[in-house]
N, C-alpha and C positions, 0 to 999 in steps of 0.2 A: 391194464391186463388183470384178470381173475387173478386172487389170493390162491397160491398153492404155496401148501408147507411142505418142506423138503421131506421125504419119505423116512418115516420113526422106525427105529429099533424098537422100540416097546411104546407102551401107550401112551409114557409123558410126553411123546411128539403131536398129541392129540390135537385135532382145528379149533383154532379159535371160531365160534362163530355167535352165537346169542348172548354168551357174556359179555361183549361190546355193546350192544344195541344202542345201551343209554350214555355211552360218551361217544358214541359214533350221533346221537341225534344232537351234539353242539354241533354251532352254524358259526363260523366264520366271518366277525365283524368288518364293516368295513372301510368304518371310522370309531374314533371315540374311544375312551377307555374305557369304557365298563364291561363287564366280563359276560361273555354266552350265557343264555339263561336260559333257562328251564329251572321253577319250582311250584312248587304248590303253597300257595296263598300263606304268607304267616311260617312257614317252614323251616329248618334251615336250609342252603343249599350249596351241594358242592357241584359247581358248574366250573369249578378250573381243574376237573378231572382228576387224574390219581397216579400216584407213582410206586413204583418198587425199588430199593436198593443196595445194594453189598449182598447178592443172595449166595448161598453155601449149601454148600448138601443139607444142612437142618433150619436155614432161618433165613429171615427177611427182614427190610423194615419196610412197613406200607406209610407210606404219606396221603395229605387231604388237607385242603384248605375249606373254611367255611367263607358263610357271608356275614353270620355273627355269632354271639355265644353259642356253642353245640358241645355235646360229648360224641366220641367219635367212636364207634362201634366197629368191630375187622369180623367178617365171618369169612372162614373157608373150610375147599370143600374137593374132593378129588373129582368131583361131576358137577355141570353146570345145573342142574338140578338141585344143588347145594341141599340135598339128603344129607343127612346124617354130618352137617356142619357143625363146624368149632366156632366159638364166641369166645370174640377177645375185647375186650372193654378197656377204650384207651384211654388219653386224656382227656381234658375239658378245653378247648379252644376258644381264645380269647384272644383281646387286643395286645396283651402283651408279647404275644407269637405272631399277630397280623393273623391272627384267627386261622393258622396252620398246627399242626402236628404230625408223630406219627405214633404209632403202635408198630413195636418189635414183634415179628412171629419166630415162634420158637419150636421145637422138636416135628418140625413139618420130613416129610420122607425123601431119601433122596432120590433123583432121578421120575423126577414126575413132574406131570402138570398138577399147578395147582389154579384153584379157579378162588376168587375171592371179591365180597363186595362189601364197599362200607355206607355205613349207616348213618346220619348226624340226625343228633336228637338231643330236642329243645332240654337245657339243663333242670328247667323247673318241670318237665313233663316228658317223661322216656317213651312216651306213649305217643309224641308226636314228632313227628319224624321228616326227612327231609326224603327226595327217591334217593336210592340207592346209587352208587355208580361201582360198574364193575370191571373187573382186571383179570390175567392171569400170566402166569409166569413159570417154567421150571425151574426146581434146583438144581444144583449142581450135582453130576454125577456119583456114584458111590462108584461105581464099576469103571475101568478104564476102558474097557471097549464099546462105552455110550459114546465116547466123544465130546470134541467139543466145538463150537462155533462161536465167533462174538465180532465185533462191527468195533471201529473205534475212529473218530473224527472229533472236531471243536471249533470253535471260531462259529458264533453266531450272533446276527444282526451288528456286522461292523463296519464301520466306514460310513456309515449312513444309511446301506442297506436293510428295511427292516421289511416287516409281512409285507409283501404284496399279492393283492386279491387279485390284479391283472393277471399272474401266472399260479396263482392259485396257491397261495403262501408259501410254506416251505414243502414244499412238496417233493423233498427228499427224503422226509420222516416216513413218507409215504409208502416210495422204494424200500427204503434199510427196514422196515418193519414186513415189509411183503417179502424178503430173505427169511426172515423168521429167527434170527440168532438167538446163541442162547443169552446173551447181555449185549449191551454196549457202553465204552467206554468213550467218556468226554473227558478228552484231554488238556479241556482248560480253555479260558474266555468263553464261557456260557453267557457271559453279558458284557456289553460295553458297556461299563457305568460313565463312560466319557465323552462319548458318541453320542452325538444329538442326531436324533431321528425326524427330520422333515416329510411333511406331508408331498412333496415333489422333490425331483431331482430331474437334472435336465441329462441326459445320455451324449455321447459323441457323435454318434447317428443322428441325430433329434428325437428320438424317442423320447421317451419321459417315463421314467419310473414312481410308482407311487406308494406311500408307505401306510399303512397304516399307524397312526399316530397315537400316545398319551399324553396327558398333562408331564407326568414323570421325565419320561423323554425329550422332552422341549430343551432342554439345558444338561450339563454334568452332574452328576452324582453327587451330593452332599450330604446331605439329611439321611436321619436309617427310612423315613417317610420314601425317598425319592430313591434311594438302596431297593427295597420292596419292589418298587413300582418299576425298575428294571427288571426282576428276577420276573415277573407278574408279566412282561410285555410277552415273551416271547409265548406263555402260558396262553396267551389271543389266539394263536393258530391252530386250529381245529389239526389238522394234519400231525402237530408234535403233541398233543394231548390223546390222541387215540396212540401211538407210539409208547408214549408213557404205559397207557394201559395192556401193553403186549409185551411190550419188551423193558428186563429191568437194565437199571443204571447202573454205573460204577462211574462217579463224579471226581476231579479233584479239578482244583483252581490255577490258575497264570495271575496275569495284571491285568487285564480290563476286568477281572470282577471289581477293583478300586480304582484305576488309572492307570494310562500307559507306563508299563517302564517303571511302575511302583518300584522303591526297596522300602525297609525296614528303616526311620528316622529321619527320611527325609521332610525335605521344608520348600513346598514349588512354588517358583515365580510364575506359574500360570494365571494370566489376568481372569479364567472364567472361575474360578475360584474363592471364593472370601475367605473359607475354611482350608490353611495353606498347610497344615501338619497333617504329612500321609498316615501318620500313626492312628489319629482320629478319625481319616475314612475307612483306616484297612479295619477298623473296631466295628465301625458301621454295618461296612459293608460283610464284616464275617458274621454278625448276627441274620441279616438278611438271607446270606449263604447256609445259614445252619436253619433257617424257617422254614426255606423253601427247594431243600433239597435232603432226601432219605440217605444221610451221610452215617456211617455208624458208629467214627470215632469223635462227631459233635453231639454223643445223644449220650453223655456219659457212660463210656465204655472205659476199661483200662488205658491211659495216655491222656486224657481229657479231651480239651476240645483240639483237635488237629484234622489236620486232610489225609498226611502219610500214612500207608499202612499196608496188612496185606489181605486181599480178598483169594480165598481159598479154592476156588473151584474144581473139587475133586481131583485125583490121582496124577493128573495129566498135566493142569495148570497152576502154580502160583503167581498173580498177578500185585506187583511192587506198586503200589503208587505214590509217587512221591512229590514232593514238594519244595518245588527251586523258586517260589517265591517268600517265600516268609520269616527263613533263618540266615537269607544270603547279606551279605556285606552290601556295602553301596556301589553301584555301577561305578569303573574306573576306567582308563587304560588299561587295567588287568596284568604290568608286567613287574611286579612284585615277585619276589623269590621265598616267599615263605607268605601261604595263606592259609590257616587252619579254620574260617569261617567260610569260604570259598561260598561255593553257591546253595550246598545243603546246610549249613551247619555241624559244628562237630557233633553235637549228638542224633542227628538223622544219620550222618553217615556211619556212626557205629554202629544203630539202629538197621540199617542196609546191610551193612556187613554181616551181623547177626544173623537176623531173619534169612538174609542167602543160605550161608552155613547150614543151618537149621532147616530149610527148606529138601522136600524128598519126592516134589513135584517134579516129573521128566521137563517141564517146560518152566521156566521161570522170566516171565515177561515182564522188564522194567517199563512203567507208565512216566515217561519224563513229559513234562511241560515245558520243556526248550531241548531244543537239540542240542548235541556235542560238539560237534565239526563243524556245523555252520555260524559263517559271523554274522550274529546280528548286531549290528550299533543302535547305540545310544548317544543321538547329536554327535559329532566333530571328533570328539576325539573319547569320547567313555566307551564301551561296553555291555549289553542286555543277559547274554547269555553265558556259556561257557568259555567258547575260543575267541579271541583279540587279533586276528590277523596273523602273528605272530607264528612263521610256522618252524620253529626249532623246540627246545627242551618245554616242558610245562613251566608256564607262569600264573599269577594267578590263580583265578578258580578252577584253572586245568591242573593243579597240583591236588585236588582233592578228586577229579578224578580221575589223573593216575593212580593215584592210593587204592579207589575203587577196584579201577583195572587189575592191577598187579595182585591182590586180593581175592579175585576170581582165579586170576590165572594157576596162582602159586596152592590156594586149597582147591583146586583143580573142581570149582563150579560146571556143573551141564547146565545147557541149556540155554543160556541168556540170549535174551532178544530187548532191541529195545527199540518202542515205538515213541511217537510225539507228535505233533500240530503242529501250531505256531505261526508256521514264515509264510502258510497262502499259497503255497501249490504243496506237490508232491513229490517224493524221490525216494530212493532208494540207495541207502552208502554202504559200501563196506569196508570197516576200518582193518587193516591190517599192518601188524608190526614192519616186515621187512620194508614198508613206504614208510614207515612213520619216523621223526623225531625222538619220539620216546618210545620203547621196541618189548618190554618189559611187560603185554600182553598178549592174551590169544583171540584170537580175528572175530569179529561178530558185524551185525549186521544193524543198522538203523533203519528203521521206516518212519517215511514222512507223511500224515497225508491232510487234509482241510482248504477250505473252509467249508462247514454247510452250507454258510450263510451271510457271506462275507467279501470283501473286494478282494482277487488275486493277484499278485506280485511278482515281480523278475525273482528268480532262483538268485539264493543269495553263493558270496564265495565261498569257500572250502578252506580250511586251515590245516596244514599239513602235519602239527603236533602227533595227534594219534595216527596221521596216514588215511583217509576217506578217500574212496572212489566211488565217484558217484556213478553209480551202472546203469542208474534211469532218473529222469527229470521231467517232468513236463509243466510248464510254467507263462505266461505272460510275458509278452516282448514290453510291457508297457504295467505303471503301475495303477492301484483299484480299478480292476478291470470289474466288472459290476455283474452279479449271477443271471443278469438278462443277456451277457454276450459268453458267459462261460459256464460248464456245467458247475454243480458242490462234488464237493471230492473227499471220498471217505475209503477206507480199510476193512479188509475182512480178514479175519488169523483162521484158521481150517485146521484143526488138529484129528488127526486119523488115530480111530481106537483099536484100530490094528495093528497097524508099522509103528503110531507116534510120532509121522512127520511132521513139522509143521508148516503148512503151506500160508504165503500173504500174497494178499491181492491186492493190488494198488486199484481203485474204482470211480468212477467218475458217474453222475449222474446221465439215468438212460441206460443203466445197462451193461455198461464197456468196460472191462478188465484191461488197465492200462498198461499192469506190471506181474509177474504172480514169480516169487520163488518158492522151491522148496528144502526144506532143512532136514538136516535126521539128527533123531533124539539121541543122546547119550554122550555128546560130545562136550568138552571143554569150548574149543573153537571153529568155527567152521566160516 
């Protein structure tokens, strides 16, 4: 169907339409690793397109990858005519980055379209230059009655599912960018660094699915070489590289950025493995993460390098993202009576507690990378996530978030919502105390939704600790169900700059609203 942008309050709602041109002219490989090309003889080129990330009513960071040494140039401009542009002179790209960077933008306006194209030019000669590739993006609100919109889903190229040219690669990037949001938010597994991606895959039907393949992909994740060259695979589909260029990001990580079901020290008996110390891939693989992803608190901002944080989007939304891989304990049985490393660590979760307090956003939207309520295991008898089956008082890493809970309740937080990925299908819980084990909170709402790009799975069970009822599900009778027999499944949050409801949409590729509630602002619990 025809691009139509949803109808603007003011001009930042403005059509993308010319500023694409030249990353709408990459062509979709349909073997090989080597990246879409377009350049001019001797040049540099950025043919793996361009990104925006963590954007705020005043700033951005633009990303770009080269093909070899380049400095990297950011001009913007409030018209695609790019009159009377700004010049931002970023770094110099090199092998030590895998010939990425980015350039921070700074005191940009809020509530507008911004239009922006980068430049790569030869380090010994500014004068020669690589084409341009162009983007655009709004900031975030200053006024509450702009609004707000944003997309959130994760899980891509898993289970062995990667590009396929027979359906036209991911051709959900396609959909969620033709909404026009004002972000989206990936909620973790951007890569399977463990997932080998074959060139065929035979279906239950007889079908045959076909992948587009790299070298990288042939085996697990090891090497920061073979780290890269995942982050880079998914970078092949023409469809999520014009996405990139419309719509910005808000990123944070799970475990297949290193491996399934990673913690913190572990030591795996995986035979495809030679390099068995997870500490050594998760090093790897978070440089590769910080290369090729416009993250803001891995680009030397206050905190150092981390994922957690919060991304400000004007009056309406504060958006939490946090991170349940990196500070958590080791996968157990989970029924310990005292955990204070639980699944965030003790100084994320003071760090949460804060930033809430402090927070004066009507919406305050937790980005969890695992659900609450749902059990997911780990082998036989350990634990992945938060809840262990176990449905009486908290144990485990459910003691750190009742501490959470109880903390919202008692400084009487509005607002909270909290979304996630993860488990392969979608649903809808809402926890409340009078069901629950532990009763010492006020009722709120989880939303589930993914995969893009990934195999779907039976709805996992429900742990009764906090009380979940799950009021919609939709899932797989059978497990890796493969995106040639089921649609990718993503979220939309709908905040109204009038009332400040906020409405979610459970979505499914094709169009179809599977689920939608709506919330009102101002409350503790609902």
């Amino acid at each position: 169907m025809p691009y139509r942008p949803r109808v603007p309050s003011t001009n930042r709602r403005a059509l993308l339409r010319g500023s694409l041109v030249a990353t709408a002219a990459l062509t979709l490989p349909v073997a090989g690793a080597t990246a879409p090309a377009f350049a001019r003889s001797g040049r540099p080129d950025a043919a793996w397109g361009v990104q925006v990330g963590d954007v705020t009513s005043s700033s951005a960071l633009v990303w770009v990858r080269s093909d070899r040494p380049a400095r990297m140039v950011v001009e913007t401009s409030a018209t695609e005519s790019f009159r009377r542009a700004r010049v931002r002179h970023g770094p110099l790209l090199g092998p030590d980055t895998d010939f990425t960077g980015t350039t921070p933008l700074y005191g940009l306006p809020p509530g507008e379209q911004v239009h922006y194209r980068v430049t790569l030019a030869a380090p010994d000669d500014p004068r020669r230059t690589g084409q341009p590739v162009y983007g655009t993006f709004r900031t975030a609100p200053a006024r509450r009655r702009d609004g707000v919109r944003f997309l959130w889903s994760g899980d891509i190229a898993g289970q062995g599912w990667g590009i396929n040219p027979d359906i036209g690669g991911y051709r959900v990037y396609d959909e969620m960018r033709r909404l026009d949001p004002d972000f989206f938010l990936c909620s973790g597994d951007n890569i399977y660094a463990d997932g080998v991606i074959e060139p065929r895959v035979a279906l239950p039907d007889g079908r045959v699915w076909r992948n587009v393949t790299t070298e990288e992909k042939a085996k697990v994740a090891e090497t920061l070489a073979e780290y890269r060259g995942n982050f880079r695979y998914n970078l092949l589909d023409d469809n999520l590289r014009k996405f990139n260029a419309q719509v910005p990001s808000v990123i944070q990580w799970d475990d297949h950025e290193v491996r399934n079901n990673w913690y913190p020290g572990q030591i795996l008996d995986d035979v495809r493995y030679t390099e068995k110390n997870v500490d050594v891939l998760a090093a790897r693989s978070t440089q590769a993460f910080r290369e090729y992803f416009p993250v803001s608190t891995l680009h030397g901002s206050p905190g150092g390098d981390r994922v957690h944080r919060v991304v400000r989007h004007g009056p309406l939304l504060d958006l939490f993202v946090l991170d349940m891989r990196t500070f958590r304990n080791a996968n157990s049985p989970g029924r310990q009576a005292d955990d204070t490393t639980g699944i965030l660590g003790a100084a994320q979760l003071e760090w949460l507690k804060r930033e809430l307090s402090k927070s004066r956003a009507v919406w305050k939207v937790i980005a969890a990378d695992m659900p609450l309520g749902l059990v997911v295991a780990d082998g036989a008898t350990d634990f992945e996530a938060v809840a262990q089956g176990d449905p009486g008082a908290p144990l485990g890493r459910e003691l750190q978030i009742a501490e959470l809970l109880r903390f919202i309740k008692h400084r009487r937080i509005t607002g909270t919502v909290w979304l996630t990925a993860d488990v392969h299908y979608t649903s809808a819980q809402h926890y409340a105390p009078e069901q629950a084990a532990f009763k010492d909170f006020a009722p709120f709402w989880e939303f589930v939704t993914g995969p893009l790009a990934a195999g779907q799975f039976p709805a996992n069970a429900l742990d009764g600790t906090f009380g979940p009822d799950r009021v919609f599900v939709q899932a797989p009778g059978r497990a890796n169900v493969s995106p040639m027999e089921t649609p990718a499944l993503f979220g939309e949050v709908d905040i109204d700059g009038d009332s400040g409801e906020l409405t979610v949409r459970l979505r499914e590729q094709g169009g179809s609203v599977l689920f939608s509630k709506v919330l009102q602002p101002g409350r503790v619990g609902q």
